[in-house]
C-alpha positions as CSV (number, residue, x, y, z in Angstrom):
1,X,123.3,42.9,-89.5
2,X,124.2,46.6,-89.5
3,X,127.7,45.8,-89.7
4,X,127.1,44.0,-92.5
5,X,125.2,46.7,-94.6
6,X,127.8,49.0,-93.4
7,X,130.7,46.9,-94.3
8,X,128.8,46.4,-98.4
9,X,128.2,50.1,-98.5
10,X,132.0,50.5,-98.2
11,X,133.2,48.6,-100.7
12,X,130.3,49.5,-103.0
13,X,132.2,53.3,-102.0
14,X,135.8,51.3,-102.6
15,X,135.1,50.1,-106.1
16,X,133.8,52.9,-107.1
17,X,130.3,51.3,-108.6
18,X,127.8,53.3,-106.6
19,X,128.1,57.2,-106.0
20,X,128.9,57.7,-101.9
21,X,125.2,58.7,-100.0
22,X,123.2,56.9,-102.9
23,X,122.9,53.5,-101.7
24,X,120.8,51.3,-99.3
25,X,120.7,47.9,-98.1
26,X,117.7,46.2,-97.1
27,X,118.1,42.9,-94.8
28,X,115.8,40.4,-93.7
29,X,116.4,39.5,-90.1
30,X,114.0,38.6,-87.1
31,X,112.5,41.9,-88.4
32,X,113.2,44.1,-91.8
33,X,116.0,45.9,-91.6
34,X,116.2,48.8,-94.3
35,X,119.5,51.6,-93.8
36,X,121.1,54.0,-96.6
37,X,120.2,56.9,-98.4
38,X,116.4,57.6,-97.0
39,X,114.2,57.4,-100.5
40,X,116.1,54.3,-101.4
41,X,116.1,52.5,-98.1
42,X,112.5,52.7,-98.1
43,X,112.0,51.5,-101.7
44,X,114.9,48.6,-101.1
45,X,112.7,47.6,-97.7
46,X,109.4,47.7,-100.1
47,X,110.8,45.6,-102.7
48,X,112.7,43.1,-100.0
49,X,109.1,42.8,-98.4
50,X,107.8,41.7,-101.4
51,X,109.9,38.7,-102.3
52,X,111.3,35.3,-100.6
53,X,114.9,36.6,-100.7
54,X,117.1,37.8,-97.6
55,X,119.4,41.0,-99.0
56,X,118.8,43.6,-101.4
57,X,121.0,46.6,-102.2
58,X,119.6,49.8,-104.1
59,X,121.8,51.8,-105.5
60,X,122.6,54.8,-107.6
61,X,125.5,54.0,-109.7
62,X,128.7,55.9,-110.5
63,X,128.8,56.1,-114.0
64,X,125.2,57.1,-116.0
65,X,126.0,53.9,-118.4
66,X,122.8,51.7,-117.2
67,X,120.4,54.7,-118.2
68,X,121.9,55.2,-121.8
69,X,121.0,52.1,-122.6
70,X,118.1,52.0,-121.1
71,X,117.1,55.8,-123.4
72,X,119.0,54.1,-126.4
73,X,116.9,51.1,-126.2
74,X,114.3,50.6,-128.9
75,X,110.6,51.4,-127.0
76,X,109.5,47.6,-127.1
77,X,112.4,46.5,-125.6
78,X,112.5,46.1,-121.9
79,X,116.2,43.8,-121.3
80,X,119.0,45.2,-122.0
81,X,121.4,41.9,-122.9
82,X,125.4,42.4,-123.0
83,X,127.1,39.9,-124.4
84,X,129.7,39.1,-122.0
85,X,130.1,36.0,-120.0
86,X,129.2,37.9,-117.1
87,X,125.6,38.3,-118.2
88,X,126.0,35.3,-120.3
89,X,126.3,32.9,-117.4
90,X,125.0,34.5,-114.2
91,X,122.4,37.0,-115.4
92,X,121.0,36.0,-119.2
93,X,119.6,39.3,-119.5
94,X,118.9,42.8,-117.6
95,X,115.6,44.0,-117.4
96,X,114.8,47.6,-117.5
97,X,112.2,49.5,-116.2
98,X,111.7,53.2,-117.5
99,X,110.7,56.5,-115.9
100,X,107.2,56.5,-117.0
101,X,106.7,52.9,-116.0
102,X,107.4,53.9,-112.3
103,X,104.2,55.7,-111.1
104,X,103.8,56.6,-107.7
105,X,104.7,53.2,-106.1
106,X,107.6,51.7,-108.0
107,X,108.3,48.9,-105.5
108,X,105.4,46.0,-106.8
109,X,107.2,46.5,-110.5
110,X,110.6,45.7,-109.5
111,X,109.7,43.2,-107.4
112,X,107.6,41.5,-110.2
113,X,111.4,41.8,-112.5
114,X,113.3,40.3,-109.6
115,X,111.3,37.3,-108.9
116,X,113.4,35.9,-111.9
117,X,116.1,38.0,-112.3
118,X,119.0,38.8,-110.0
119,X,118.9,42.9,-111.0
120,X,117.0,45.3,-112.6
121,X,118.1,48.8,-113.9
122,X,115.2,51.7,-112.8
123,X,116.1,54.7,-115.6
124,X,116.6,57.6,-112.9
125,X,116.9,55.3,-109.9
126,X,119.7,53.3,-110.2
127,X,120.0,49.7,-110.3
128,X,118.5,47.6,-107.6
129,X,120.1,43.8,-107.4
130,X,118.4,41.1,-104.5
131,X,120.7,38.3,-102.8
132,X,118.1,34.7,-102.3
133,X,120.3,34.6,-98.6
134,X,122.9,37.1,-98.3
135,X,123.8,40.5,-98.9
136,X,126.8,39.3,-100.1
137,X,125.0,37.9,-103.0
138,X,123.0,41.2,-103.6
139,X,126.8,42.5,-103.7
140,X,127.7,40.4,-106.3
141,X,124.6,40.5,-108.5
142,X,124.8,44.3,-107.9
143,X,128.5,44.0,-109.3
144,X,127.7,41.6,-112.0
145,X,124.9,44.3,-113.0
146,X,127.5,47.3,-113.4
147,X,130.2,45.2,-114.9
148,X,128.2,44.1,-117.5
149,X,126.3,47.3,-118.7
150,X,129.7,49.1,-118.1
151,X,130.9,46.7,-120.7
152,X,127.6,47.3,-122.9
153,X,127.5,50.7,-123.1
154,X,131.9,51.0,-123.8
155,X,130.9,48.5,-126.9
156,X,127.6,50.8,-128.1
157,X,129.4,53.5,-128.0
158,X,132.5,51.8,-130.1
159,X,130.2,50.3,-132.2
160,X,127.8,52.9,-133.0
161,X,128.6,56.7,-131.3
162,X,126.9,58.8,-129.1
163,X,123.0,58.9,-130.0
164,X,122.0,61.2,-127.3
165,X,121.9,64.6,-125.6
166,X,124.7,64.5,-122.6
167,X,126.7,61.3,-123.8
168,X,130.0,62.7,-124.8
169,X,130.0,65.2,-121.9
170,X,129.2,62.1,-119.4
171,X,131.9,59.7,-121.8
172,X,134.3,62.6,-121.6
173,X,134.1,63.2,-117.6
174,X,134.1,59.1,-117.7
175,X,137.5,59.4,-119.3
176,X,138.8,62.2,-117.2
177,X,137.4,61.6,-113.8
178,X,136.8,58.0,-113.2
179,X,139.3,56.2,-115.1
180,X,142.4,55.8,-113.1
181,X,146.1,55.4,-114.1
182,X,146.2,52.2,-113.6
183,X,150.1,50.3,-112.4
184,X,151.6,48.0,-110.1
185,X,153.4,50.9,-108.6
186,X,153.6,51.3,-104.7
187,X,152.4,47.4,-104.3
188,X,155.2,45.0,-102.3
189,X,155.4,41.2,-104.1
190,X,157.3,38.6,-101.9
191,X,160.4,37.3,-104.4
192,X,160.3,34.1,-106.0
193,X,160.9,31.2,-105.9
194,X,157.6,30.2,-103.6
195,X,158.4,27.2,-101.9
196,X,157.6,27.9,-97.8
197,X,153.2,27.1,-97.7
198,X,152.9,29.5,-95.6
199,X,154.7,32.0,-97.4
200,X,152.7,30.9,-100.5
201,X,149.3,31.4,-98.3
202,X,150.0,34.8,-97.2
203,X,150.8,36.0,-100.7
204,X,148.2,34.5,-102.6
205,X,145.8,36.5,-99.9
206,X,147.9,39.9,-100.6
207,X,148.2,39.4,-104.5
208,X,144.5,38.4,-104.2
209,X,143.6,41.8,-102.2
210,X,145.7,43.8,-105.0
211,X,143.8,42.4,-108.1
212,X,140.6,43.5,-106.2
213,X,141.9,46.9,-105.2
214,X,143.1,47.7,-109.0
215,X,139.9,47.2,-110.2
216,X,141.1,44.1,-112.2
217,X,137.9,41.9,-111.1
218,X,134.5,42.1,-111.6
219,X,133.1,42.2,-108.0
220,X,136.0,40.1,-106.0
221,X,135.9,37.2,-108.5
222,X,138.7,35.5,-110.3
223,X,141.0,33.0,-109.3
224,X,144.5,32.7,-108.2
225,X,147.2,30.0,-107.6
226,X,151.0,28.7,-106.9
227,X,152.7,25.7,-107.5
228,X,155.2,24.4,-105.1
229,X,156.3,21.3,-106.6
230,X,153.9,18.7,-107.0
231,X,151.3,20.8,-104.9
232,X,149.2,23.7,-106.6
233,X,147.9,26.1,-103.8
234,X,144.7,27.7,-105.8
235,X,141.9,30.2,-104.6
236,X,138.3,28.2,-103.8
237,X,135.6,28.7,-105.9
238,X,133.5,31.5,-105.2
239,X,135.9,32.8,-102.8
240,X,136.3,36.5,-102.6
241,X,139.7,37.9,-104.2
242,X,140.3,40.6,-101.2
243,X,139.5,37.9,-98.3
244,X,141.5,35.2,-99.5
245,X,142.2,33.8,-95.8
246,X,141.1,30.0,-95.2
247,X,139.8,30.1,-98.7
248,X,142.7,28.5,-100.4
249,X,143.0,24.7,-101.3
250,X,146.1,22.7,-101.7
251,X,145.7,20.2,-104.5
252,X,148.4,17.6,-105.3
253,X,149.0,18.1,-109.6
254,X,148.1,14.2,-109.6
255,X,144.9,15.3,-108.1
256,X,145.3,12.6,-105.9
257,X,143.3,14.5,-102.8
258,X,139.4,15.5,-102.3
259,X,141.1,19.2,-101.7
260,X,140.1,19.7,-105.4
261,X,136.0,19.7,-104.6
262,X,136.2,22.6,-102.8
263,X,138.8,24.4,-105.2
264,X,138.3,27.1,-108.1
265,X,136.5,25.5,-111.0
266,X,138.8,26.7,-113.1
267,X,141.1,24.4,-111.3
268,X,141.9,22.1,-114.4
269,X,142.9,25.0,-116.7
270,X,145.4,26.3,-114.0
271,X,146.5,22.5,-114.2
272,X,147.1,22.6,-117.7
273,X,149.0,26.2,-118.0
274,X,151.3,24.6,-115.3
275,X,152.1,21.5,-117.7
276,X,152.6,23.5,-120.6
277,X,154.4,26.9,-119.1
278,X,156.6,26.0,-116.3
279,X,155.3,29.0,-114.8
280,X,155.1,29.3,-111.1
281,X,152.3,31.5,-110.5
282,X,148.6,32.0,-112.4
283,X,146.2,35.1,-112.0
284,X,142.7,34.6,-113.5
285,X,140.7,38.5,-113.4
286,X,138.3,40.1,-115.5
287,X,139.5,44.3,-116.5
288,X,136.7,45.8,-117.7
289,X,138.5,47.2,-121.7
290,X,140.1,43.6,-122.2
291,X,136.9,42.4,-121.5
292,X,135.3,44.9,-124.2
293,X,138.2,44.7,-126.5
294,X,137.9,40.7,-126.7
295,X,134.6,40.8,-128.1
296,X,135.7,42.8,-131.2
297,X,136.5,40.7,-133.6
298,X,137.4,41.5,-137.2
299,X,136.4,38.4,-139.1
300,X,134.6,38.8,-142.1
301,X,131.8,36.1,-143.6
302,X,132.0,34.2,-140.4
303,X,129.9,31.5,-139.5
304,X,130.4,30.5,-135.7
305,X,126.7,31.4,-134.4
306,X,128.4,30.4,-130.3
307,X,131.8,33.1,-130.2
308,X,132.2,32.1,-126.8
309,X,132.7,28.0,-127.3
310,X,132.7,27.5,-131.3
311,X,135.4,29.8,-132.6
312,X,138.3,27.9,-132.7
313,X,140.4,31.5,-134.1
314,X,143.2,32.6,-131.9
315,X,143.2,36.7,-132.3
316,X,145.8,39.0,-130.8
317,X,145.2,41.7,-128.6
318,X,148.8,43.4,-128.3
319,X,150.8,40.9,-127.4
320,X,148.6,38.7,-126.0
321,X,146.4,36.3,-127.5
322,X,142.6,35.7,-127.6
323,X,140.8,32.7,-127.4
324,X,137.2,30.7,-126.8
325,X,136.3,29.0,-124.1
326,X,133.4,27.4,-122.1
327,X,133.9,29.3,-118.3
328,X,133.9,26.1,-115.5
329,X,133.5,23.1,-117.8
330,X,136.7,22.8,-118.8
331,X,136.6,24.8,-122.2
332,X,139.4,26.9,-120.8
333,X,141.3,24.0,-119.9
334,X,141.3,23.1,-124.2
335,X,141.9,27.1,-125.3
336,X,144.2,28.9,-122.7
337,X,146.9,26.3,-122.0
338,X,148.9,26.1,-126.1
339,X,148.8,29.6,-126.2
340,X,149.6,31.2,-122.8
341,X,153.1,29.6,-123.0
342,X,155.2,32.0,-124.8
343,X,153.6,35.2,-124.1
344,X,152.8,34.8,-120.3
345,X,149.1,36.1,-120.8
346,X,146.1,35.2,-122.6
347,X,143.1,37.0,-123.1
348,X,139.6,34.7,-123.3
349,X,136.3,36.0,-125.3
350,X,133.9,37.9,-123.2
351,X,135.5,37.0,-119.7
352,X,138.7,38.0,-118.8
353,X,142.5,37.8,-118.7
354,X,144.9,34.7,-117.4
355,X,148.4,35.6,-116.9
356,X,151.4,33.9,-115.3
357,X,154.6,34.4,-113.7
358,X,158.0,32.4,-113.9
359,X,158.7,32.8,-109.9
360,X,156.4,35.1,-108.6
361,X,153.3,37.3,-108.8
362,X,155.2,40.1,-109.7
363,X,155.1,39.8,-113.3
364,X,151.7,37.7,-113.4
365,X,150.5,41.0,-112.0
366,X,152.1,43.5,-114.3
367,X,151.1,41.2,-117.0
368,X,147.7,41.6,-116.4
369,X,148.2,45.4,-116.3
370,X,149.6,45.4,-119.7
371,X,147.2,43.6,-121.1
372,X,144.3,46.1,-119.5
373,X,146.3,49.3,-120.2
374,X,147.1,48.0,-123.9
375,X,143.3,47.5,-124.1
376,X,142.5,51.0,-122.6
377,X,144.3,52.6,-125.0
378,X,143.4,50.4,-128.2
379,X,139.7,51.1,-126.9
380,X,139.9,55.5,-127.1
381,X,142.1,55.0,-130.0
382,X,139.3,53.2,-132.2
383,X,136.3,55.4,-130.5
384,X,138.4,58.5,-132.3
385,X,138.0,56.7,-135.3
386,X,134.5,56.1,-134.5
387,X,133.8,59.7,-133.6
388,X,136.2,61.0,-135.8
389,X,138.0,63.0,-133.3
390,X,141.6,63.2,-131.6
391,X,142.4,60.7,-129.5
């Protein structure tokens, strides 16, 4: 079990969502296991002991987003609720619990939040996320937790400036210090066509492993596939981007195998884009400004009340095109397949980015690059116009 707390603390470290020496794990085992930062082990171990679930993780997280919207939150409100899929599918809402709300013992009160929620943000503390039998799970809804109020706060901020004392020296050392160039440079891609299976399995797991390491996932979801004539070789569902290994399915086009059950539930759409593209290769990830920039949509006197499956609009972002869609129920299968064809990439509302490549993952990759960079810089370039400041 210690390996395991050890091995989430890493890449907690690695993706650069908690600060280094400000995280604990707590584990229920034959006994409760509780390891990390001291004042935080003990609360995670407090909190574990009080629900039915096996993992939690505590953390402190890198970027001060979760506690600016927990200050610029109006005083009756205690869930903060992005509007990305993210939150839309998986977590319905945030709750919050501030400072003064704490008191001595702040354990029963989270507790209390996470009995039907999967995380909670404590202003001051961090954010504290449980997994119902892993710590795996606690991973991801820890994840799922800083994706979405990263994405939150990056549209408050668009939308409406900084409100408070600190923000634009914390956005400003956001900018400078935690952003990262980010490129395909110094990555090796094997060169198409993709025909050998096991040259096909061995580079889905390394492309996989790169879209991770970029930072072009939330958590290590997204999906990933190759066709190889009448075969499609596509990540499973729920399989973890940077441990792609034994978690790859391959499903005749015809569908004329039970490999598909098992398979990424976005298996259909990548169906479709191979009918309509000729491409070889499809990567499915979710970069945080294409995420934000997708939601920003200029329509004026519009009446879709359900952006995410009603609007029918097909925007641009760039080059690439935005569209609607229903996540795992086949509303991606409708929306991204006409328009991905021409420009190799499509963006989809709240959720993330699909690109493709003719023979390889090369330029599926350093579409998906574009796409986030372009997005990066159409993001600063409207907050200067928000601010009304220099880019």
């Amino acid at each position: 079990m210690f390996d395991q707390i050890a091995a989430y603390t890493n890449k907690l470290v690695a993706d650069r969502s908690a600060l280094p020496g400000e995280i604990a794990i707590a584990a229920q085992d034959d006994a409760l296991i509780a390891d990390g930062y001291p004042a935080l082990a003990q609360l995670a171990g407090d909190v574990l002991a009080r629900l039915s679930c096996l993992g939690l993780i505590a953390a402190r997280p890198s970027l001060p987003f979760a506690d600016f919207l927990v200050a610029r939150a109006p005083r009756k409100e205690s869930f903060i609720v992005p509007r990305d899929t993210e939150t839309r599918t998986f977590l319905h809402d945030i709750p919050f619990l501030r400072r003064e709300e704490l008191g001595s013992d702040p354990a029963p009160a989270i507790a209390r939040l996470l009995g039907s929620r999967k995380g909670v943000v404590v202003e001051g503390m961090g954010i504290v996320a449980s997994g119902a039998l892993t710590i795996e799970q606690a991973y991801i809804n820890y994840s799922s937790v800083f994706h979405s109020t990263f994405v939150k706060y990056l549209q408050d901020v668009l939308h409406d400036g900084f409100v408070l004392p600190g923000e634009a020296e914390a956005f400003a050392a956001f900018r400078r210090d935690w952003l990262r160039p980010l490129s395909a440079d110094g990555l090796a891609f094997h060169c198409g066509p993709l025909a050998d299976p096991a040259v096909i399995l061995h580079e889905i797991t390394t492309v996989g492993r790169y879209t991770v390491e970029r930072g072009l996932v939330d958590s290590f979801f997204g999906n990933i596939s190759c066709r190889a004539g009448d075969v499609i070789y596509i990540s499973q569902t729920a399989a973890s981007l940077d441990a792609l290994a034994g978690c790859i399915d391959p499903v005749p086009m015809d569908n004329s195998s039970t490999f598909g059950i098992t398979a990424s539930s976005e298996l259909l759409a990548h169906r479709r884009i191979y009918e309509v593209s000729g491409a070889a290769t499809i990567l499915h990830g979710h970069p945080k400004f294409a995420v934000v920039m997708s939601m920003e949509c200029d329509e004026v006197g519009c009446t879709v009340t359900d952006c995410w499956k009603e609007c029918d609009r097909v925007r641009l972002l760039g080059d690439a095109p935005v569209v609607a869609g229903e996540i795992g129920a086949g509303g991606l299968a409708k929306r991204v397949p006409p328009v991905i064809a021409g420009p190799r990439r499509a963006v989809v509302y709240g959720h993330g980015v699909f690109t493709v490549g003719e023979k390889d993952f090369a330029e599926a990759f350093r579409a998906m690059v574009e796409v986030e960079n372009w997005c990066r810089e159409e993001y600063f370039r409207r907050v200067a116009e928000t601010l009304k400041i220099g880019p």
